[in-house]
CHARMM internal coordinates of N, CA and C (Angstrom, degrees):
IC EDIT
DIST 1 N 1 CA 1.4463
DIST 1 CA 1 C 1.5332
ANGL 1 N 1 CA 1 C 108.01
DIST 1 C 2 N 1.3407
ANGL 1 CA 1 C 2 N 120.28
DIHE 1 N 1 CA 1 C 2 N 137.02
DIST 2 N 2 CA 1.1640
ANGL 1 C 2 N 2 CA 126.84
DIHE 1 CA 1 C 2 N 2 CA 164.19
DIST 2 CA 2 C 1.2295
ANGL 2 N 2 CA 2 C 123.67
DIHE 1 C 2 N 2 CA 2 C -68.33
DIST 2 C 3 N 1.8494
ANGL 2 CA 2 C 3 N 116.71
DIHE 2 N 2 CA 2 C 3 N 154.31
DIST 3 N 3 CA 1.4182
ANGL 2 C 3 N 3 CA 123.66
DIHE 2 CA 2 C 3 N 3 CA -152.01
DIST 3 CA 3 C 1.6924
ANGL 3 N 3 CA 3 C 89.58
DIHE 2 C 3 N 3 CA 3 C -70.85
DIST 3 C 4 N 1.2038
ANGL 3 CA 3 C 4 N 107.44
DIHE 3 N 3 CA 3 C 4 N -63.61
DIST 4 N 4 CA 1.8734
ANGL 3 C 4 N 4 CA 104.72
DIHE 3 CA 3 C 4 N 4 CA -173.82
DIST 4 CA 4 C 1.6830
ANGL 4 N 4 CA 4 C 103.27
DIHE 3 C 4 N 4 CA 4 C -39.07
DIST 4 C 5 N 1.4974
ANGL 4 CA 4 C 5 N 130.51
DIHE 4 N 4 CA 4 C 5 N -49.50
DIST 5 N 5 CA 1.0591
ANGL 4 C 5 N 5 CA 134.58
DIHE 4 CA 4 C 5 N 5 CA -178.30
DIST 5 CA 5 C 1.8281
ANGL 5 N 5 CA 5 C 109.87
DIHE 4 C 5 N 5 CA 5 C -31.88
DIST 5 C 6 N 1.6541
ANGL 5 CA 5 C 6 N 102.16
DIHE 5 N 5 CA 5 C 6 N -56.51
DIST 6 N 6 CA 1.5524
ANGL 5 C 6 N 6 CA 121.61
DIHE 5 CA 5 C 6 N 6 CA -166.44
DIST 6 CA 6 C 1.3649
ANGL 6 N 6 CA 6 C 100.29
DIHE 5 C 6 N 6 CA 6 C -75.50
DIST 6 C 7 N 1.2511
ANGL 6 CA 6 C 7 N 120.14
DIHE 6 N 6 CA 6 C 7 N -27.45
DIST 7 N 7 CA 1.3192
ANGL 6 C 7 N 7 CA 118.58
DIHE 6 CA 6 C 7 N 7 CA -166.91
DIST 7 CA 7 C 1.8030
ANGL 7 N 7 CA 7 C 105.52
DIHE 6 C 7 N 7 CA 7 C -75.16
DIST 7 C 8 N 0.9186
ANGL 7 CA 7 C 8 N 108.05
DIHE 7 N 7 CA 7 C 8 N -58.93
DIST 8 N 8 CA 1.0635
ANGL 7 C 8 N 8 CA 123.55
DIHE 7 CA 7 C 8 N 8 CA 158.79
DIST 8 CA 8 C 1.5329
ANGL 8 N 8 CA 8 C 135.33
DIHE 7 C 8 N 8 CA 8 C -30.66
DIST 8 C 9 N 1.8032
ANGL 8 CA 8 C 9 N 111.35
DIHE 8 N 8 CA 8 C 9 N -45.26
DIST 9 N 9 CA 1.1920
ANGL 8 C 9 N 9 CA 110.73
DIHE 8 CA 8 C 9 N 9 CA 170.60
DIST 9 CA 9 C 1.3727
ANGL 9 N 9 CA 9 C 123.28
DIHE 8 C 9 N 9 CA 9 C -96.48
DIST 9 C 10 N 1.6719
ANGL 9 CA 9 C 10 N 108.93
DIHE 9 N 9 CA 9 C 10 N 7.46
DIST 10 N 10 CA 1.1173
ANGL 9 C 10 N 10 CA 120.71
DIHE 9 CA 9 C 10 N 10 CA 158.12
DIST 10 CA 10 C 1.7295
ANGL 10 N 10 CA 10 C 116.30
DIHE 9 C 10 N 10 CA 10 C -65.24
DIST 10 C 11 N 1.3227
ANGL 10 CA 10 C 11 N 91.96
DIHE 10 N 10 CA 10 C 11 N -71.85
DIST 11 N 11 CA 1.9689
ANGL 10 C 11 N 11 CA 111.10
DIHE 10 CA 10 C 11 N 11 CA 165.00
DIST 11 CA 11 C 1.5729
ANGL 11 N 11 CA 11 C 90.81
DIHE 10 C 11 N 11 CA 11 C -15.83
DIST 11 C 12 N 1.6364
ANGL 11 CA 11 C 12 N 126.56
DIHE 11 N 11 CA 11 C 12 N -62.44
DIST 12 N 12 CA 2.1178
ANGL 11 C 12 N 12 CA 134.00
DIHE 11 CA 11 C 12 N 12 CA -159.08
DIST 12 CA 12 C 1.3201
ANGL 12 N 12 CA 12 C 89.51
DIHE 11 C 12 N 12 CA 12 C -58.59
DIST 12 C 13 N 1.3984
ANGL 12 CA 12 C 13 N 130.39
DIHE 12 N 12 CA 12 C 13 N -36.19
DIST 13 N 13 CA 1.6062
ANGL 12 C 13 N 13 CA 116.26
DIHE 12 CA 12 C 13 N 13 CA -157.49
DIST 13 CA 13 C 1.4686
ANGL 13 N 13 CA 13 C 113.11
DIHE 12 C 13 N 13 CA 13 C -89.59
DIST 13 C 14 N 1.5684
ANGL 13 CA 13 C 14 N 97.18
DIHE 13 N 13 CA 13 C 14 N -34.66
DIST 14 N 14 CA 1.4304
ANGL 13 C 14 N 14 CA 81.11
DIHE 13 CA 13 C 14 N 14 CA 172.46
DIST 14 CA 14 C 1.6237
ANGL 14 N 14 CA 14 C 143.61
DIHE 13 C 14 N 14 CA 14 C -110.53
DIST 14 C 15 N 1.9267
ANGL 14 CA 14 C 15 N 90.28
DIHE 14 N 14 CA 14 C 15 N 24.12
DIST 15 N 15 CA 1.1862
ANGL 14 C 15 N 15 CA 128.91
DIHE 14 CA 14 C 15 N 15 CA 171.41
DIST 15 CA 15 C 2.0062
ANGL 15 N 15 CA 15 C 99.74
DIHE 14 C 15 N 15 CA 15 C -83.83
DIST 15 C 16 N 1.2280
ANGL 15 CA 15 C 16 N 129.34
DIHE 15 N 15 CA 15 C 16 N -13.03
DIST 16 N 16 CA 1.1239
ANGL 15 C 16 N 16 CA 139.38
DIHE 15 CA 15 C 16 N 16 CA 166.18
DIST 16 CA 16 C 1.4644
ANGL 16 N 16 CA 16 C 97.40
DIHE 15 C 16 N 16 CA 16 C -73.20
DIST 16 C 17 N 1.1648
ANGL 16 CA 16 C 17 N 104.52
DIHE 16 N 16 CA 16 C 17 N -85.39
DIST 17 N 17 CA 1.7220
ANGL 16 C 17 N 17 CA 115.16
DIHE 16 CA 16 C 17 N 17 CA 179.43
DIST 17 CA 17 C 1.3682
ANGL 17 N 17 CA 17 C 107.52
DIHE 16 C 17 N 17 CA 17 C -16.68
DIST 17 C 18 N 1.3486
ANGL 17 CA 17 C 18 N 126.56
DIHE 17 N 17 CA 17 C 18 N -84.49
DIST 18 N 18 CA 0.8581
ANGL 17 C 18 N 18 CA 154.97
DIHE 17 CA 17 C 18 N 18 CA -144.14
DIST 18 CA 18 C 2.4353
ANGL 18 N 18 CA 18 C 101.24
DIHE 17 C 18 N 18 CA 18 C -59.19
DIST 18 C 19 N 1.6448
ANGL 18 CA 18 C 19 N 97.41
DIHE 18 N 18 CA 18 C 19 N -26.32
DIST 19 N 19 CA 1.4215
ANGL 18 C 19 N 19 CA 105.07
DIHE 18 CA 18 C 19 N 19 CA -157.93
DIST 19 CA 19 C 1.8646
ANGL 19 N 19 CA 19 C 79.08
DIHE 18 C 19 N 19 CA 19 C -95.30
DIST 19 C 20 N 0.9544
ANGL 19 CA 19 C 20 N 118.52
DIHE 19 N 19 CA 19 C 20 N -34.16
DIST 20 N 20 CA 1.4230
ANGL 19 C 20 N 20 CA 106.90
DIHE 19 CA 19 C 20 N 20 CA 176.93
DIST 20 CA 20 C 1.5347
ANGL 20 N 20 CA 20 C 120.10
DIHE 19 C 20 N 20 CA 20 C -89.73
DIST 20 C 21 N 1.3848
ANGL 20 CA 20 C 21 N 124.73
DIHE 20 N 20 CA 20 C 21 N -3.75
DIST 21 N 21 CA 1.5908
ANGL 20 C 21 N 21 CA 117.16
DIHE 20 CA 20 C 21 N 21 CA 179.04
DIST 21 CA 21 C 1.3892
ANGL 21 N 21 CA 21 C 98.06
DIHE 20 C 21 N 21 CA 21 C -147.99
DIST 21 C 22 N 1.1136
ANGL 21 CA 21 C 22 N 113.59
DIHE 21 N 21 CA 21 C 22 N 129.61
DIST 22 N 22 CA 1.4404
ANGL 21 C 22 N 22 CA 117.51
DIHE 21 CA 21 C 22 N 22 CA -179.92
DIST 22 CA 22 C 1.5939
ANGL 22 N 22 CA 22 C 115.07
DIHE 21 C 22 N 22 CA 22 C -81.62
DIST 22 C 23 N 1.4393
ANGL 22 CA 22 C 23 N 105.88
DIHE 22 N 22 CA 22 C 23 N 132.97
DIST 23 N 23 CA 1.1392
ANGL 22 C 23 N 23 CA 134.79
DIHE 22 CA 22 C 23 N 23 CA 171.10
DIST 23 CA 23 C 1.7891
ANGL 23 N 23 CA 23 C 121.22
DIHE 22 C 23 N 23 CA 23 C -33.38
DIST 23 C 24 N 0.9412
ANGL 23 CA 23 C 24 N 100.82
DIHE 23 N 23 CA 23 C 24 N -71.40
DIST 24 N 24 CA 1.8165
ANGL 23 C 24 N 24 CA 114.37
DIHE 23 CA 23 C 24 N 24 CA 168.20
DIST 24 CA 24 C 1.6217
ANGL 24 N 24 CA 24 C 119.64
DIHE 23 C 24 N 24 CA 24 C -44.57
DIST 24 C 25 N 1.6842
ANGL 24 CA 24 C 25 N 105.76
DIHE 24 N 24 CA 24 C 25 N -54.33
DIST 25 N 25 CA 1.5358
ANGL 24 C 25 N 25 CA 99.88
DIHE 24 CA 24 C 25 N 25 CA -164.71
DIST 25 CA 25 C 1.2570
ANGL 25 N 25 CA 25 C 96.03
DIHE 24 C 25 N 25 CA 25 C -103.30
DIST 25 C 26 N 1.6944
ANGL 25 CA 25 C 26 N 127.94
DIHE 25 N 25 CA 25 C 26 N -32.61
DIST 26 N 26 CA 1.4802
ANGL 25 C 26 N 26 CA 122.31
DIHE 25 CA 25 C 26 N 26 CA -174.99
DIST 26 CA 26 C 1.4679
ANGL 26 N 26 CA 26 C 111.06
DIHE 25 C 26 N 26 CA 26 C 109.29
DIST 26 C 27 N 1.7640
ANGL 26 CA 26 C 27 N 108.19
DIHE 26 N 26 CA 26 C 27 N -24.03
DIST 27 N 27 CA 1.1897
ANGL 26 C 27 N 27 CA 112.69
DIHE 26 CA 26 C 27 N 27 CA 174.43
DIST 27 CA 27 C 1.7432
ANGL 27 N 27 CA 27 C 135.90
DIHE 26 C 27 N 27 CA 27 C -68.72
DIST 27 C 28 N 1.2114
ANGL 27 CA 27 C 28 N 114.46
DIHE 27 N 27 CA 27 C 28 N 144.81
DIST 28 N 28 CA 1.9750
ANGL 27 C 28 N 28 CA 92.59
DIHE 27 CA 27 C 28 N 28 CA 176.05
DIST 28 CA 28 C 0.9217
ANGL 28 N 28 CA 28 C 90.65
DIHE 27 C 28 N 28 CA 28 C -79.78
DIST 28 C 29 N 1.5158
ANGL 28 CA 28 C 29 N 85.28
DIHE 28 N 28 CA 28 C 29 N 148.94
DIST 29 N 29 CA 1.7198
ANGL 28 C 29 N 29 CA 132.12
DIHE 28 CA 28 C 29 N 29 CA 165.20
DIST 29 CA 29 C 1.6632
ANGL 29 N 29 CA 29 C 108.02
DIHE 28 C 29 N 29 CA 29 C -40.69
DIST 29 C 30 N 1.1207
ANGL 29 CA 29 C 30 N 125.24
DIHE 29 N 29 CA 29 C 30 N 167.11
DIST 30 N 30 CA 1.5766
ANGL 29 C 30 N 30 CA 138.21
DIHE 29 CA 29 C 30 N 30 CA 156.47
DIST 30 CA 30 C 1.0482
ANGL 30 N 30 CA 30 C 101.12
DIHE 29 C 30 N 30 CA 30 C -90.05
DIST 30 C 31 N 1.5373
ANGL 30 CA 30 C 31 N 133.60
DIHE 30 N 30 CA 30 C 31 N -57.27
DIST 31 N 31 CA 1.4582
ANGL 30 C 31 N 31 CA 139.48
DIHE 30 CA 30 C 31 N 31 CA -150.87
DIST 31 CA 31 C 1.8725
ANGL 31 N 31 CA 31 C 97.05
DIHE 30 C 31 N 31 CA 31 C -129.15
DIST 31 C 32 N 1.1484
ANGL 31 CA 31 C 32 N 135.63
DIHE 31 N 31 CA 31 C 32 N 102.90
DIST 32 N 32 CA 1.0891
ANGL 31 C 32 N 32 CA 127.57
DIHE 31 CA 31 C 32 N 32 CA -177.67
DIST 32 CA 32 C 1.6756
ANGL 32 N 32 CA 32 C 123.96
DIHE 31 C 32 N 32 CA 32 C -69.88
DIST 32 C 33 N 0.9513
ANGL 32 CA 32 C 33 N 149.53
DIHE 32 N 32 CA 32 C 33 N 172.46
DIST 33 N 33 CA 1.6155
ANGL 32 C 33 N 33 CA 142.87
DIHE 32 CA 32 C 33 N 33 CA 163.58
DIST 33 CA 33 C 1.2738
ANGL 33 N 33 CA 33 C 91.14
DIHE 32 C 33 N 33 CA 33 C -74.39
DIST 33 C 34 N 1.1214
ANGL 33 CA 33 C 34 N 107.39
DIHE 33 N 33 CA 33 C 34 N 122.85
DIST 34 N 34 CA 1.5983
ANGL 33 C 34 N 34 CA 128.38
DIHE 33 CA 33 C 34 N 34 CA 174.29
DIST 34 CA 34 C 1.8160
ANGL 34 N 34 CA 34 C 113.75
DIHE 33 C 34 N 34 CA 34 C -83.04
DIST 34 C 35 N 1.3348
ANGL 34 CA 34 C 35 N 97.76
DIHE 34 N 34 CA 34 C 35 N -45.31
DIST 35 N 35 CA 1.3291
ANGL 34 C 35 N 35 CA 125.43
DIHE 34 CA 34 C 35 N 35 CA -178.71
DIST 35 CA 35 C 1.4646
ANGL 35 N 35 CA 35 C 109.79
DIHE 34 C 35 N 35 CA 35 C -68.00
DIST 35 C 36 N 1.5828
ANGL 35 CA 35 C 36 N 128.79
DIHE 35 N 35 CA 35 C 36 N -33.75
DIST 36 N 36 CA 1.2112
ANGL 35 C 36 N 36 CA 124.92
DIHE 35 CA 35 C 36 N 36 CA -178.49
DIST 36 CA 36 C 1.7504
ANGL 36 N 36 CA 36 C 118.94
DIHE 35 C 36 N 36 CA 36 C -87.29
DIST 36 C 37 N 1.8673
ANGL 36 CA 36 C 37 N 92.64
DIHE 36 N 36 CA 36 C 37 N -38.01
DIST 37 N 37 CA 1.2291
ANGL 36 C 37 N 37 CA 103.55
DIHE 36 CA 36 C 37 N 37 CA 168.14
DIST 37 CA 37 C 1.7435
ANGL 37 N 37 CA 37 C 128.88
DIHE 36 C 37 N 37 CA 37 C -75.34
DIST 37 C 38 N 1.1454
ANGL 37 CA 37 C 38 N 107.82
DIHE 37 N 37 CA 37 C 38 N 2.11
DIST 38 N 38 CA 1.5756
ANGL 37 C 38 N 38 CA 108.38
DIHE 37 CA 37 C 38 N 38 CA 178.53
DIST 38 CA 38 C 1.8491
ANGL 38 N 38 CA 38 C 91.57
DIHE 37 C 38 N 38 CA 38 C -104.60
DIST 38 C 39 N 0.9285
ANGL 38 CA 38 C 39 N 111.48
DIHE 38 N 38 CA 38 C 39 N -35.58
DIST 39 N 39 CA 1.3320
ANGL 38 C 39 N 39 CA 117.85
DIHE 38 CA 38 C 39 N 39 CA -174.04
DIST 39 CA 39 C 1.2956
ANGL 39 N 39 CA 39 C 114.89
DIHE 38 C 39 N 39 CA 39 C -69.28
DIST 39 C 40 N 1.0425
ANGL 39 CA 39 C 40 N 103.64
DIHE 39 N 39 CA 39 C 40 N -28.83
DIST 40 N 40 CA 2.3559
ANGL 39 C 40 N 40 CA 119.21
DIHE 39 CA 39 C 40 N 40 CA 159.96
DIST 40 CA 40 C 1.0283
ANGL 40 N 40 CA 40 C 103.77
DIHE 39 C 40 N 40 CA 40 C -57.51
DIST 40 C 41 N 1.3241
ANGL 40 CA 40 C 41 N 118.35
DIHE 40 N 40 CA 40 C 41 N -61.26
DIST 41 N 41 CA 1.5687
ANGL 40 C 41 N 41 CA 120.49
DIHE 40 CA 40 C 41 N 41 CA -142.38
DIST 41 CA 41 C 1.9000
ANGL 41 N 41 CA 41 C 88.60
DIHE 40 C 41 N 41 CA 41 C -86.22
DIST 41 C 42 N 1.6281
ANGL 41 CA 41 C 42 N 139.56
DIHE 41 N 41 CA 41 C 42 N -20.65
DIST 42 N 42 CA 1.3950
ANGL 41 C 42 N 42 CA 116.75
DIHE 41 CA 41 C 42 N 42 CA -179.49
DIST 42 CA 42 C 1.7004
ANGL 42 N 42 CA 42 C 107.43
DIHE 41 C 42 N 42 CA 42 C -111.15
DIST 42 C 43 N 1.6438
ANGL 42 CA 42 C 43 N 111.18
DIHE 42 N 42 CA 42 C 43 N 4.16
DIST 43 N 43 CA 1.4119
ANGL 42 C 43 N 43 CA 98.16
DIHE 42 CA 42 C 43 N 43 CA 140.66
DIST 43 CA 43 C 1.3805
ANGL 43 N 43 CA 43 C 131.56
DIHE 42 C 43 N 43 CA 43 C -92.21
DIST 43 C 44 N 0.9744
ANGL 43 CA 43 C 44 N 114.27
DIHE 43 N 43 CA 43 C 44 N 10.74
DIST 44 N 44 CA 1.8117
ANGL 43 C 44 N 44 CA 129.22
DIHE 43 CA 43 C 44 N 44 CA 179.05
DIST 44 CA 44 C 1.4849
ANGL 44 N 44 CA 44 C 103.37
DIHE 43 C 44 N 44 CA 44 C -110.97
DIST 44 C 45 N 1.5927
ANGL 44 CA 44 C 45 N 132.60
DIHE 44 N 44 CA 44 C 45 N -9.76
DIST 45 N 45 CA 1.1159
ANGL 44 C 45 N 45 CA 135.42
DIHE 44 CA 44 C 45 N 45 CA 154.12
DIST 45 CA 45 C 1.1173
ANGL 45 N 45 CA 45 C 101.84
DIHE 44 C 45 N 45 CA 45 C -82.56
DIST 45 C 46 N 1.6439
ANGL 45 CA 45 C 46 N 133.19
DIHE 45 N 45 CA 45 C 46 N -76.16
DIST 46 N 46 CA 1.5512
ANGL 45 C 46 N 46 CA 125.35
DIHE 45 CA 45 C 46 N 46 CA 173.88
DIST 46 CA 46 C 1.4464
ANGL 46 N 46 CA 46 C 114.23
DIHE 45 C 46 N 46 CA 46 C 0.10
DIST 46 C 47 N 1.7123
ANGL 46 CA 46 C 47 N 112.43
DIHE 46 N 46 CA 46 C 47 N -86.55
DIST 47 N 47 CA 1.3632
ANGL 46 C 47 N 47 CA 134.04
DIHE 46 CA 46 C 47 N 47 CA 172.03
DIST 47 CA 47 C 1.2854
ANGL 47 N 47 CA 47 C 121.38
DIHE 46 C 47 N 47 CA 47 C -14.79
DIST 47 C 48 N 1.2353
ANGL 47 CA 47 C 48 N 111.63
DIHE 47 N 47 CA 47 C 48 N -72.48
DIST 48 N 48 CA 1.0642
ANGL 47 C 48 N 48 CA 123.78
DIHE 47 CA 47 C 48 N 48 CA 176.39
DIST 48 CA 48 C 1.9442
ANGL 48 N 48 CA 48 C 123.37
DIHE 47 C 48 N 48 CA 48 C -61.29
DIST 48 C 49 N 1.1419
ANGL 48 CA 48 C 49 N 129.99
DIHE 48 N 48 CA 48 C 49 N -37.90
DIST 49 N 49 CA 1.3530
ANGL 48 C 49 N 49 CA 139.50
DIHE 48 CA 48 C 49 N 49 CA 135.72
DIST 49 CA 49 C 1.6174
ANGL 49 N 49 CA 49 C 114.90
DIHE 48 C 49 N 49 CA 49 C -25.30
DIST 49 C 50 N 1.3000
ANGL 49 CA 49 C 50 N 92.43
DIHE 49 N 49 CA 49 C 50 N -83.63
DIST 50 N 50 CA 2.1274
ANGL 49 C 50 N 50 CA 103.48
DIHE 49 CA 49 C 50 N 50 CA 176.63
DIST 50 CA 50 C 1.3864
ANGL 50 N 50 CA 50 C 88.53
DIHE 49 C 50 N 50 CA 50 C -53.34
DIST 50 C 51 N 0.9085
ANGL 50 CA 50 C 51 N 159.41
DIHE 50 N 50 CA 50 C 51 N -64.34
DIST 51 N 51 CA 1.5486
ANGL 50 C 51 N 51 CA 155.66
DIHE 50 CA 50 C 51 N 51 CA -165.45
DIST 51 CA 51 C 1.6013
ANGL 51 N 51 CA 51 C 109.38
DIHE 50 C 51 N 51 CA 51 C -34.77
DIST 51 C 52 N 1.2879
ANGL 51 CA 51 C 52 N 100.52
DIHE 51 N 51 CA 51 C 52 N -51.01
DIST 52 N 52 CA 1.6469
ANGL 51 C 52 N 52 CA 128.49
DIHE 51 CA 51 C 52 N 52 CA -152.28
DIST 52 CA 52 C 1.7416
ANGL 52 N 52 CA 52 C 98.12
DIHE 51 C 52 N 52 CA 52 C -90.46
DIST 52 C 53 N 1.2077
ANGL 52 CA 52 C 53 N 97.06
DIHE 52 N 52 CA 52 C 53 N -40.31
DIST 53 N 53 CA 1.8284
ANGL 52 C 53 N 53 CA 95.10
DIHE 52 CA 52 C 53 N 53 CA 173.44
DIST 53 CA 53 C 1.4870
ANGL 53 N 53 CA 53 C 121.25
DIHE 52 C 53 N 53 CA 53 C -98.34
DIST 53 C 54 N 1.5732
ANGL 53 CA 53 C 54 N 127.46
DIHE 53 N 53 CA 53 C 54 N -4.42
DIST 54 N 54 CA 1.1078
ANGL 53 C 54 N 54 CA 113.87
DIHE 53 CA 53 C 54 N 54 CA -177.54
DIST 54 CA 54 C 1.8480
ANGL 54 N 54 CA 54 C 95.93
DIHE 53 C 54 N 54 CA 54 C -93.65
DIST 54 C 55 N 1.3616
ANGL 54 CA 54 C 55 N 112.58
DIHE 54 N 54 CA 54 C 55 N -29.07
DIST 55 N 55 CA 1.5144
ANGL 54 C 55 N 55 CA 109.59
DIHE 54 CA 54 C 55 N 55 CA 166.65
DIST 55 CA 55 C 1.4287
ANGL 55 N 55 CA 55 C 115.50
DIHE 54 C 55 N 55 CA 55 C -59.98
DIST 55 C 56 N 1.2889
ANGL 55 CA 55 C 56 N 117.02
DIHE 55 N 55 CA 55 C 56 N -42.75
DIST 56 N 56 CA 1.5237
ANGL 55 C 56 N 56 CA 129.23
DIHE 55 CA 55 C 56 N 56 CA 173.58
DIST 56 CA 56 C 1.7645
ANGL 56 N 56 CA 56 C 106.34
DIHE 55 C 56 N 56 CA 56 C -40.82
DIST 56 C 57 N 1.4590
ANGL 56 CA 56 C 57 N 108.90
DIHE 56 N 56 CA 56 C 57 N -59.40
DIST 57 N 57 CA 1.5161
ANGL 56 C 57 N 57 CA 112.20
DIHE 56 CA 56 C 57 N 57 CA 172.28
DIST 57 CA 57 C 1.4490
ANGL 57 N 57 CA 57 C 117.65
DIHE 56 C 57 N 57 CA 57 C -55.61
DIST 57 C 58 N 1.0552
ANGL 57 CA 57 C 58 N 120.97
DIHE 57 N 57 CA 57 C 58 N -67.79
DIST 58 N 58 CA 1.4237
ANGL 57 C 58 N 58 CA 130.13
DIHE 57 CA 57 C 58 N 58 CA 176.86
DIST 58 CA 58 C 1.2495
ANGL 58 N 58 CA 58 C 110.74
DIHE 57 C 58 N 58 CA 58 C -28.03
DIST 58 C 59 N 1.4675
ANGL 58 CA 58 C 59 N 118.72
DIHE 58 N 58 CA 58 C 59 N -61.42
DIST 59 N 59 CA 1.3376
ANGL 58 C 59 N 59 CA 118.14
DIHE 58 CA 58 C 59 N 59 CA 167.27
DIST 59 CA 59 C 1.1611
ANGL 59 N 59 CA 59 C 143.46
DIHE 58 C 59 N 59 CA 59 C -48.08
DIST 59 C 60 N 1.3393
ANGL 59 CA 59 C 60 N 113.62
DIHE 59 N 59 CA 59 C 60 N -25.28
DIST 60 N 60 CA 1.6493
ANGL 59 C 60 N 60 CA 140.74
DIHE 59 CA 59 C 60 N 60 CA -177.44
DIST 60 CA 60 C 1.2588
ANGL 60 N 60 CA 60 C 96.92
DIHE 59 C 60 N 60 CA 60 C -71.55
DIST 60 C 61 N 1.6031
ANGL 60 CA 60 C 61 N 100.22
DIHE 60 N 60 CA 60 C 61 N -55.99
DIST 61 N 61 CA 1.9831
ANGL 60 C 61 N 61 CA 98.56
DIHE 60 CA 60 C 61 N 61 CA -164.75
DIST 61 CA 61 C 1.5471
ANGL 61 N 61 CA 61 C 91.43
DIHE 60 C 61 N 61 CA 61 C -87.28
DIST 61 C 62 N 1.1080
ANGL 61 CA 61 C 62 N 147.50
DIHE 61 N 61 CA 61 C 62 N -1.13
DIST 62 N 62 CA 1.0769
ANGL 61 C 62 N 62 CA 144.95
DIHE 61 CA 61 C 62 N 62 CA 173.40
DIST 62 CA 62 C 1.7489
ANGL 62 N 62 CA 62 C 103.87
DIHE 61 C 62 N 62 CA 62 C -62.88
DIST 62 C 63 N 1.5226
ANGL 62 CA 62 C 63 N 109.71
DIHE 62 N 62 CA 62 C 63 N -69.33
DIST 63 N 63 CA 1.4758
ANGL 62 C 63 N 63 CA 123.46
DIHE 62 CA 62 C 63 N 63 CA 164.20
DIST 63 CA 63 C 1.1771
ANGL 63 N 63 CA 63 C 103.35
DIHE 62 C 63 N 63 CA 63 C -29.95
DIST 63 C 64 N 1.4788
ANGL 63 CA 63 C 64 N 116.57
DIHE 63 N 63 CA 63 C 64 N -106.08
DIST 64 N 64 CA 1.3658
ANGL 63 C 64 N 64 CA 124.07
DIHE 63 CA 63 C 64 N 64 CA -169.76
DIST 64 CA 64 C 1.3046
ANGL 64 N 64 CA 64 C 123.87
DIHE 63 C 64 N 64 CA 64 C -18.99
DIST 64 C 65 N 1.1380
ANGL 64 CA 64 C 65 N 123.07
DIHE 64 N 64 CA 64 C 65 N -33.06
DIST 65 N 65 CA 1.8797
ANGL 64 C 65 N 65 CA 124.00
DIHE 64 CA 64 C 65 N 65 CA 171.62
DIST 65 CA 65 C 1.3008
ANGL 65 N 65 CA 65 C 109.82
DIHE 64 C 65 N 65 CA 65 C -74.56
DIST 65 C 66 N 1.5880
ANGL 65 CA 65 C 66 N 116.15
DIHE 65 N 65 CA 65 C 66 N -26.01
DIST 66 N 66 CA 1.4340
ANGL 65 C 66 N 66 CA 113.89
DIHE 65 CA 65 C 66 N 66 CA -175.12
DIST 66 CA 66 C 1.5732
ANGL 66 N 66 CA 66 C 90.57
DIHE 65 C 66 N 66 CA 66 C -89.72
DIST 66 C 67 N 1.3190
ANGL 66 CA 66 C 67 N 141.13
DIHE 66 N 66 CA 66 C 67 N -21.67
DIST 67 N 67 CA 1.3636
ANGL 66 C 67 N 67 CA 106.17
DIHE 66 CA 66 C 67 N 67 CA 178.79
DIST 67 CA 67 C 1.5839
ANGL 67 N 67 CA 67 C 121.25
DIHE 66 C 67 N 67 CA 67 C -115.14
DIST 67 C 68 N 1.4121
ANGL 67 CA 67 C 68 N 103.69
DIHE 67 N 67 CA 67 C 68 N 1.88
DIST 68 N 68 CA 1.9176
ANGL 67 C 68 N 68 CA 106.21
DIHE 67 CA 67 C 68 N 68 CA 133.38
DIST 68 CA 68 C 1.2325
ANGL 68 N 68 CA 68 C 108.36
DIHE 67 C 68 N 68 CA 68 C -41.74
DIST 68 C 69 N 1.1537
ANGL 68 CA 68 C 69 N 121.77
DIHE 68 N 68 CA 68 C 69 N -70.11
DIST 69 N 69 CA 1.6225
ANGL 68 C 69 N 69 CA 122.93
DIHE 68 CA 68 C 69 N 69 CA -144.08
DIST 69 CA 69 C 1.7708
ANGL 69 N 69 CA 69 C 97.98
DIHE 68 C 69 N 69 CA 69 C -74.74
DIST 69 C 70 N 1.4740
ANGL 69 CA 69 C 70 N 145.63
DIHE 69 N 69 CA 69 C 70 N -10.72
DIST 70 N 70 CA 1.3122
ANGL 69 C 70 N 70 CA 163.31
DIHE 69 CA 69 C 70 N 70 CA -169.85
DIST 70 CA 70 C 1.5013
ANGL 70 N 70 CA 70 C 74.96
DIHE 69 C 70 N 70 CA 70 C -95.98
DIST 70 C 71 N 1.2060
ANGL 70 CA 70 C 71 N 142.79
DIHE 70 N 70 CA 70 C 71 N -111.77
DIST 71 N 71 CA 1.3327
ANGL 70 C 71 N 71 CA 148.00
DIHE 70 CA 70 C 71 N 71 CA 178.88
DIST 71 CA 71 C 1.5394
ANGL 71 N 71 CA 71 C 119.98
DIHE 70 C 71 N 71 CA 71 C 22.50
DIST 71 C 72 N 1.2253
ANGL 71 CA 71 C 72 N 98.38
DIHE 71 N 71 CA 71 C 72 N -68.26
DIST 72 N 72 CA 1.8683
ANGL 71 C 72 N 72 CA 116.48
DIHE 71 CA 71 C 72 N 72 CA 178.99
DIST 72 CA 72 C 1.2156
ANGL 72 N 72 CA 72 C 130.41
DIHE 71 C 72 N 72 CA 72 C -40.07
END
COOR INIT
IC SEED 1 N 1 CA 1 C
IC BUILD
């Protein structure tokens, strides 16, 4: 995974945190952000996906050059 990638799914975790305990007093919430915390948890699925397929590519063309070059 790329560094912006991690950086980023750091930002999802504590955009979780953050929807269940408030910032100011430290205390949990009664009613959490529902909206922020569902929204963590499917950009931290996203991430992890794009994570999983842009390595997936890399690797492919990674191969394929190594077995051109076996070829020659």
């Amino acid at each position: 995974m790329d560094k912006y990638l991690t950086v980023i799914l750091i930002f999802m975790v504590v955009g979780i945190i953050i929807s269940w305990i408030s910032p100011t007093t430290g205390e949990v919430r009664e009613q959490p952000f529902l909206l922020l915390f569902y929204g963590s948890i499917a950009g931290i699925i996203f991430i992890l996906f794009y994570g999983g397929y842009k390595d997936k590519k890399a690797r492919e063309k990674r191969d394929a050059k190594r077995k051109r070059s076996k070829k020659k």
